[in-house]
DSSP file (Angstrom, degrees, kcal/mol; ACC not computed):
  #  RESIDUE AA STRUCTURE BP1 BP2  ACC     N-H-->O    O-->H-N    N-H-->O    O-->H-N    TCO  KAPPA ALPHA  PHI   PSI    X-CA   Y-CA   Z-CA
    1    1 A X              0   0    0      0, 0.0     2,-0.2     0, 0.0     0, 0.0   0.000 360.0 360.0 360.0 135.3  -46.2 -203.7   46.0
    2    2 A X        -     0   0    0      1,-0.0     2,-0.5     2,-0.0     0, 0.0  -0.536 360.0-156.1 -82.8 133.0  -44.1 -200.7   45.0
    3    3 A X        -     0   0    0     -2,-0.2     2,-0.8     3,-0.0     3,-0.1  -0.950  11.8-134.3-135.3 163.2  -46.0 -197.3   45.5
    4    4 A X    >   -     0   0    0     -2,-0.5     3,-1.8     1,-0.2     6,-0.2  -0.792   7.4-157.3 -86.1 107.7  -45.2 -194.1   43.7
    5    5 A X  T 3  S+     0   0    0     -2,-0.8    -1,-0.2     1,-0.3     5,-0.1   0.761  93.4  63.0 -53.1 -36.3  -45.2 -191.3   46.1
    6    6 A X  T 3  S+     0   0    0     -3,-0.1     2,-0.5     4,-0.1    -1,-0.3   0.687  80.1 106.6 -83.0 -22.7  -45.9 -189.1   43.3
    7    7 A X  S X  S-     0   0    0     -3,-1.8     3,-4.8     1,-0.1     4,-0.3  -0.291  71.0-135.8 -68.5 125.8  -49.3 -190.7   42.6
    8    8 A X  T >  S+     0   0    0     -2,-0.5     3,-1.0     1,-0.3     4,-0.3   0.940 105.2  59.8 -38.6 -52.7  -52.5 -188.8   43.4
    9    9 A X  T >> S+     0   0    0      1,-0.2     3,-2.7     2,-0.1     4,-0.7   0.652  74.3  97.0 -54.9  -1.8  -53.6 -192.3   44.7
   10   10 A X  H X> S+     0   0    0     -3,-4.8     4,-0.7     1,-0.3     3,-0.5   0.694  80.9  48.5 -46.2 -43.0  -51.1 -192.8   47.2
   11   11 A X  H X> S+     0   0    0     -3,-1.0     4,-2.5    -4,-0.3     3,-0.6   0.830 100.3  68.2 -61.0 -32.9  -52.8 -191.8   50.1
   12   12 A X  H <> S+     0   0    0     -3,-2.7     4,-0.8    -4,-0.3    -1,-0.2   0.669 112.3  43.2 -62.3 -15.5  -55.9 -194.1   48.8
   13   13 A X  H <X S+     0   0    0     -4,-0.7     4,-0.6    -3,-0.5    -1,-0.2   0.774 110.8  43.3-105.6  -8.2  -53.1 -196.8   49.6
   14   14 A X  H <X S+     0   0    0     -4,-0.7     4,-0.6    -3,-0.6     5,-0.5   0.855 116.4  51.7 -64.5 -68.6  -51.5 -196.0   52.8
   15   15 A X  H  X S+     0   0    0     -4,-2.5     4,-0.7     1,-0.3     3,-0.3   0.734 111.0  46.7 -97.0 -19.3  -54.8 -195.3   54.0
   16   16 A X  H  X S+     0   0    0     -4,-0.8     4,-1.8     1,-0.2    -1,-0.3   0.821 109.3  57.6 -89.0 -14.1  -56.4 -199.1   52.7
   17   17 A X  H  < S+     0   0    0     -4,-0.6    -1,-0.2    -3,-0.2    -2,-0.2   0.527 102.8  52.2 -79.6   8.1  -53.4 -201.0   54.1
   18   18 A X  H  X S+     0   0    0     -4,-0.6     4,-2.6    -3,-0.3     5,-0.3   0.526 110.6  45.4-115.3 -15.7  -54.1 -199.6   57.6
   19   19 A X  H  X S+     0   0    0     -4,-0.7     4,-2.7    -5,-0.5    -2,-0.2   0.955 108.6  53.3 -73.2 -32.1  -57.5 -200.7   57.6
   20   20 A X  H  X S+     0   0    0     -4,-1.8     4,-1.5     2,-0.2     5,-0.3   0.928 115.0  52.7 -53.1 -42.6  -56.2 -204.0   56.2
   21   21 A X  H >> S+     0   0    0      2,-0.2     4,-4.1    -5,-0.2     3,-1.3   0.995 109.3  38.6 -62.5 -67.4  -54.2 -203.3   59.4
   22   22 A X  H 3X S+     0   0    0     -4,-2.6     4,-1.4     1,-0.2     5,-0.2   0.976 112.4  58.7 -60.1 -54.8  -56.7 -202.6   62.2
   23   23 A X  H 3<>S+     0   0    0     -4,-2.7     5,-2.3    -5,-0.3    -1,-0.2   0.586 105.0  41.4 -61.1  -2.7  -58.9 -204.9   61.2
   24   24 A X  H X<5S+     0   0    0     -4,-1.5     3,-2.4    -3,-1.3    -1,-0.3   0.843 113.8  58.9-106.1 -29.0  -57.0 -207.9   61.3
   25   25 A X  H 3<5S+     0   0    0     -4,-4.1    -2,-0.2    -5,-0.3    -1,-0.1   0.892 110.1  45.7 -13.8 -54.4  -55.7 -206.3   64.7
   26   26 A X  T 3<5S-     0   0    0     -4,-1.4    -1,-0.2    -5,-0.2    -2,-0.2   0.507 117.1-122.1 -72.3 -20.7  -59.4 -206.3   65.7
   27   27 A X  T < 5 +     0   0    0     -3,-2.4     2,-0.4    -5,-0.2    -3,-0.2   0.705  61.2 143.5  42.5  39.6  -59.8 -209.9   64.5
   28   28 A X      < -     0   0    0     -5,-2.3     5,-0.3    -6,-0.1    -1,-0.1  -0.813  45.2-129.3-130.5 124.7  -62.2 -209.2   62.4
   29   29 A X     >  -     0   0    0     -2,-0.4     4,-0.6     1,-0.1    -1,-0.1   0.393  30.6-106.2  -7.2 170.1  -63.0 -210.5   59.0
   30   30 A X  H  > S+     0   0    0      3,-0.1     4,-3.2     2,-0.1    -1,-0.1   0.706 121.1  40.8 -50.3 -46.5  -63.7 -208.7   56.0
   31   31 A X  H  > S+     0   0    0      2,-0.1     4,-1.7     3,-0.1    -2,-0.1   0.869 108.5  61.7 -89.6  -0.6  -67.3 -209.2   55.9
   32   32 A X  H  > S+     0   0    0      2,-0.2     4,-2.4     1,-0.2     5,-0.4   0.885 109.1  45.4 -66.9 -66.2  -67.7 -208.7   59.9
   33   33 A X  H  X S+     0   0    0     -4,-0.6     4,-3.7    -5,-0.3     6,-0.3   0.978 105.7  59.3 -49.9 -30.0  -66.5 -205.3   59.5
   34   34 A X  H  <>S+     0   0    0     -4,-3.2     5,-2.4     2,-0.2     3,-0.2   0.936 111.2  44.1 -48.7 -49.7  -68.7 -204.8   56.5
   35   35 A X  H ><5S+     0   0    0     -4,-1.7     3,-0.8     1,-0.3    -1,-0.2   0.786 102.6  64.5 -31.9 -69.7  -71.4 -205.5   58.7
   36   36 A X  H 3<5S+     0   0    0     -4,-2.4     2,-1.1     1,-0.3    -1,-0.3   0.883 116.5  29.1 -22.8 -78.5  -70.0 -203.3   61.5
   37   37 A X  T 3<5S-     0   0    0     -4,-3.7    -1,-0.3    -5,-0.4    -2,-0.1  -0.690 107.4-111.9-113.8  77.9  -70.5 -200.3   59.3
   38   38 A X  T < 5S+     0   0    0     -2,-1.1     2,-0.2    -3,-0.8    -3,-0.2   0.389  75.4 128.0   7.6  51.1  -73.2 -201.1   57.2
   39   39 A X      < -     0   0    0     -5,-2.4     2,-0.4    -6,-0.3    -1,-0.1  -0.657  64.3 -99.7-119.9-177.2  -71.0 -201.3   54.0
   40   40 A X     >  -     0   0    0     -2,-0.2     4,-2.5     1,-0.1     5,-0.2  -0.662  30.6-127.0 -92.0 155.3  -70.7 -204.1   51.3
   41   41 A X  H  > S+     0   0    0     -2,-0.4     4,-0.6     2,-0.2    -7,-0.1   0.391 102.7  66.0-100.7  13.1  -67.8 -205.9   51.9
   42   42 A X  H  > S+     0   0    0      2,-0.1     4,-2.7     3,-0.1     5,-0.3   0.785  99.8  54.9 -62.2 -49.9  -66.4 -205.5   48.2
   43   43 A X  H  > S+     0   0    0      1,-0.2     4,-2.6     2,-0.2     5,-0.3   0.946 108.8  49.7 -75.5 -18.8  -66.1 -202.0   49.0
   44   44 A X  H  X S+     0   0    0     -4,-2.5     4,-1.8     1,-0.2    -1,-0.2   0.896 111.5  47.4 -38.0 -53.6  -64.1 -203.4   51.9
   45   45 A X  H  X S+     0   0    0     -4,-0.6     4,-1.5    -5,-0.2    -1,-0.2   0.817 107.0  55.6 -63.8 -37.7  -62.2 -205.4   49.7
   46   46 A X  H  <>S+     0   0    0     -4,-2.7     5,-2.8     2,-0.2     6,-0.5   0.837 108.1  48.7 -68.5 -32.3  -61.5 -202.6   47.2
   47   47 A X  H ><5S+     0   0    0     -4,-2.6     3,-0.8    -5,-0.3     5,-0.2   0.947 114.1  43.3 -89.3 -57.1  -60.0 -200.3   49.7
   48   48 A X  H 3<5S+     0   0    0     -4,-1.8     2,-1.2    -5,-0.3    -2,-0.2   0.864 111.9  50.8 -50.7 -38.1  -57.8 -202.7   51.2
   49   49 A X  T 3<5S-     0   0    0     -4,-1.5    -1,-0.3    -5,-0.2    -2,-0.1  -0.544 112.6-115.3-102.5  55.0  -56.5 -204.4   47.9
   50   50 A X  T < 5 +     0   0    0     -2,-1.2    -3,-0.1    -3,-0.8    -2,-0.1   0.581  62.7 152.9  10.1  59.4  -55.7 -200.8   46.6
   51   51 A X      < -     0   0    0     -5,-2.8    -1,-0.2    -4,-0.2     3,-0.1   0.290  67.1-113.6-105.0   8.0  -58.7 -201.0   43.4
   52   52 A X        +     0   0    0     -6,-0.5     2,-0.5     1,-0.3    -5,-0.1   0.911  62.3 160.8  80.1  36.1  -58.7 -197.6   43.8
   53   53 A X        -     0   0    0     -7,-0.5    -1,-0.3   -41,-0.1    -2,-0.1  -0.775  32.1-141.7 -93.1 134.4  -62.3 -197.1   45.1
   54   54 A X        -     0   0    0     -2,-0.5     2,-0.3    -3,-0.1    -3,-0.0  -0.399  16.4-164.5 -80.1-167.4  -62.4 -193.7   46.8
   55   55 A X        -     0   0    0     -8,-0.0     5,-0.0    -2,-0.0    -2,-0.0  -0.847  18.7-107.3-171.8 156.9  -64.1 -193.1   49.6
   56   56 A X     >  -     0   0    0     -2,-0.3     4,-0.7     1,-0.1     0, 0.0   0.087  27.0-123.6 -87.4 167.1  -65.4 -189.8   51.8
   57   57 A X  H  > S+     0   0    0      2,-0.2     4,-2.1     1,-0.1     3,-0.3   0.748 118.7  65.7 -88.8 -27.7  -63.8 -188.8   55.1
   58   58 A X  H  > S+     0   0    0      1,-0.2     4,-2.6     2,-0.2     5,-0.1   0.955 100.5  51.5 -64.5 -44.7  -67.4 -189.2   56.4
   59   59 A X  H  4 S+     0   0    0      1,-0.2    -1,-0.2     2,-0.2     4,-0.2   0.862 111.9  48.9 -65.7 -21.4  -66.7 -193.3   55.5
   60   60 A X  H >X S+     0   0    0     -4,-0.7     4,-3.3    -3,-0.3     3,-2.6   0.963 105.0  57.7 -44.9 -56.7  -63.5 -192.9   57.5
   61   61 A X  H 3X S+     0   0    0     -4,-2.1     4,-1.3     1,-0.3     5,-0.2   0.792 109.8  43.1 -21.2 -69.4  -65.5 -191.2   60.4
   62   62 A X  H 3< S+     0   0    0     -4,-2.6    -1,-0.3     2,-0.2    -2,-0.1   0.210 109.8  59.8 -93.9  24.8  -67.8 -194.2   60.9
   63   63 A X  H <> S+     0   0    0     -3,-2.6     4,-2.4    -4,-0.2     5,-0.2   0.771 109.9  42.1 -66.6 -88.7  -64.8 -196.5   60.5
   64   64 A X  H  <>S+     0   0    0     -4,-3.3     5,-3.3     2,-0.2    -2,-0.2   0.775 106.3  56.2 -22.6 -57.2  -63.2 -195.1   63.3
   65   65 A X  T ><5S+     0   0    0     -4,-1.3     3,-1.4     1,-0.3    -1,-0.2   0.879 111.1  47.9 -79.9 -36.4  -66.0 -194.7   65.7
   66   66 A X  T 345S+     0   0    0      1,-0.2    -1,-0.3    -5,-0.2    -2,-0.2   0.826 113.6  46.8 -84.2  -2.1  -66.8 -198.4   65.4
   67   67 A X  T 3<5S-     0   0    0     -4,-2.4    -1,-0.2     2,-0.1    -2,-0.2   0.467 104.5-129.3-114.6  30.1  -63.8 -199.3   65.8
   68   68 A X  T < 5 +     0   0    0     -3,-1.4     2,-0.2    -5,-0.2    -3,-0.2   0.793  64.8 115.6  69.5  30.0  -62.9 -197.4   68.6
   69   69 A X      < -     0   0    0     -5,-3.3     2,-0.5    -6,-0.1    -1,-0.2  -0.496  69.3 -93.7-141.2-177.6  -59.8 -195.9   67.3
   70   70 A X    >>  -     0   0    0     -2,-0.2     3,-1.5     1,-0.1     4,-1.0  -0.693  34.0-121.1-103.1 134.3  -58.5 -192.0   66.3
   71   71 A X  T 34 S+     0   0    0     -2,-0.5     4,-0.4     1,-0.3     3,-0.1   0.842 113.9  75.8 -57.6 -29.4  -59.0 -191.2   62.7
   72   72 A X  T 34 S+     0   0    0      1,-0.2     4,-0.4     2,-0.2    -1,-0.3   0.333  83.4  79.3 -62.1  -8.5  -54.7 -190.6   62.8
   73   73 A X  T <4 S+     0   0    0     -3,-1.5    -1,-0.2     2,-0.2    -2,-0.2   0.680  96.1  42.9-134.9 -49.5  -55.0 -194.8   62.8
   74   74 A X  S  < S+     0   0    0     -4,-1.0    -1,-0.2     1,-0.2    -2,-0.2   0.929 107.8  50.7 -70.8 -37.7  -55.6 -194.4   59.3
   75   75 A X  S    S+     0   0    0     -4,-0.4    -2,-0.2   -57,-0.1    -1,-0.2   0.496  87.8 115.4 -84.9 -34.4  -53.1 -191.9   58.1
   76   76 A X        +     0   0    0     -4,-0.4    -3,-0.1   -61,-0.1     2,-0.0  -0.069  27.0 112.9 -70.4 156.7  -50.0 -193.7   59.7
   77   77 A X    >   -     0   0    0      3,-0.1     3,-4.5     1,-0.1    -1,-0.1  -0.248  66.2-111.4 145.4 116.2  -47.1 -195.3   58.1
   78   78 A X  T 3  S+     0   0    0      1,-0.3    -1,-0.1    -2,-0.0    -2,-0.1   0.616 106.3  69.4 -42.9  -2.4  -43.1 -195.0   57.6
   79   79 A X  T 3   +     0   0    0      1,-0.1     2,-0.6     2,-0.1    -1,-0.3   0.674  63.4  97.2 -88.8 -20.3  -44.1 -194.2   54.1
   80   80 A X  S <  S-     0   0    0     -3,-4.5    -3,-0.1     1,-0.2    -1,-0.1  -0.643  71.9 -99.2-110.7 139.8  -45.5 -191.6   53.5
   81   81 A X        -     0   0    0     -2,-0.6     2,-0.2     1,-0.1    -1,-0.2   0.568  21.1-126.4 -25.2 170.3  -44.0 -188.7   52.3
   82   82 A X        -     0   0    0     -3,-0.1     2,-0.1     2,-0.0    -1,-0.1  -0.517  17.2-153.0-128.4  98.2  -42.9 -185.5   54.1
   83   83 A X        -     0   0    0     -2,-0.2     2,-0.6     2,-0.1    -2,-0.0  -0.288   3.1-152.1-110.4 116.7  -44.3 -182.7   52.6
   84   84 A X        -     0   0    0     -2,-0.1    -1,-0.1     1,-0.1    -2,-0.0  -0.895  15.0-179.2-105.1 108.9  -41.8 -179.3   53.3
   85   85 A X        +     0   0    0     -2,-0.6     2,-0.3     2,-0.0    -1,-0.1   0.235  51.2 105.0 -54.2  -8.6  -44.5 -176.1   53.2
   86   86 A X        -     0   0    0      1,-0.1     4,-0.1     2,-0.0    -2,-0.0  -0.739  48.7-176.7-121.8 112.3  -41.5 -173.5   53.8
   87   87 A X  S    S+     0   0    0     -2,-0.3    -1,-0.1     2,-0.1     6,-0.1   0.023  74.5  75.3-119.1  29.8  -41.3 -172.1   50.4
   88   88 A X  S    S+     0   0    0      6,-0.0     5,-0.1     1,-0.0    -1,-0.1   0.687  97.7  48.3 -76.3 -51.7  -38.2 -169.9   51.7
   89   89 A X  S    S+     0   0    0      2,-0.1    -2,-0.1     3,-0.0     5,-0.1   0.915  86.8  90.2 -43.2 -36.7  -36.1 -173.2   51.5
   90   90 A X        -     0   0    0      1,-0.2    -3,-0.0    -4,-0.1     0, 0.0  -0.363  64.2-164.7 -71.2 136.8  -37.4 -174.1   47.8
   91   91 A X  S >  S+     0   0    0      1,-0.1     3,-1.0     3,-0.1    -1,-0.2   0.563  88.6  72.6 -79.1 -19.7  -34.3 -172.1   45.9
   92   92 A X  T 3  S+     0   0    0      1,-0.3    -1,-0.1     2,-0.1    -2,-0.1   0.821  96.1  56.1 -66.7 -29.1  -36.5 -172.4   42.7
   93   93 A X  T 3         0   0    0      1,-0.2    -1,-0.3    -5,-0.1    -3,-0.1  -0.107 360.0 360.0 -84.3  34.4  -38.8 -169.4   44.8
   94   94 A X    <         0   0    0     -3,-1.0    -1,-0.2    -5,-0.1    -2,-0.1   0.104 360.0 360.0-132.5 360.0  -36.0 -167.0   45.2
C-alpha cells in the first residue's frame, strides 16, 4: 500500500503498522491484545488495517504500558517524513 505523506492520516498509518508490528513481535493475536487492554478487537483491527479509526494518545499510553515498550515504538519507521522547522532555510520566507 502506497501512502501519501501529504495526508493528514498518515501518521494514523505508520503508527497502525507498528502495532501490527509489536504485536506480532509479542506473539500475540489480535484478539489477545484486545483483551490485554480492555478494547474490542475491531478497533484493533481498524488501526492496524489503516480504516482510519482514530484513536487518543491516552489509547497509545495503555498500549505501551502493557506491552512493555516506549511510546517511540509506535512512531518509528523509514517513512515518515522529515519535517525541516528552520524557516530561515524556506527562500519563500525571505
Amino acid at each position: 500500500m502506497a501512502i501519501d505523506e501529504n495526508d493528514n492520516k498518515y501518521i494514523y498509518i505508520i503508527v497502525g503498522q507498528n502495532i501490527r508490528r509489536i504485536r506480532k513481535e509479542k506473539h500475540l493475536t489480535q484478539f489477545q491484545l484486545a483483551e490485554l487492554i480492555q478494547y474490542s478487537e475491531g478497533t484493533i483491527a481498524n488501526i492496524e488495517n489503516s480504516s482510519f479509526q482514530t484513536f487518543s494518545l491516552e489509547f497509545l499510553y495503555i498500549l505501551a504500558k502493557k506491552l512493555n515498550i516506549s511510546m517511540n515504538e509506535f512512531f518509528y519507521g523509514s517513512n515518515l517524513p522529515v519535517v525541516n522547522s528552520d524557516k530561515e532555510s524556506d527562500p519563500s520566507n525571505k
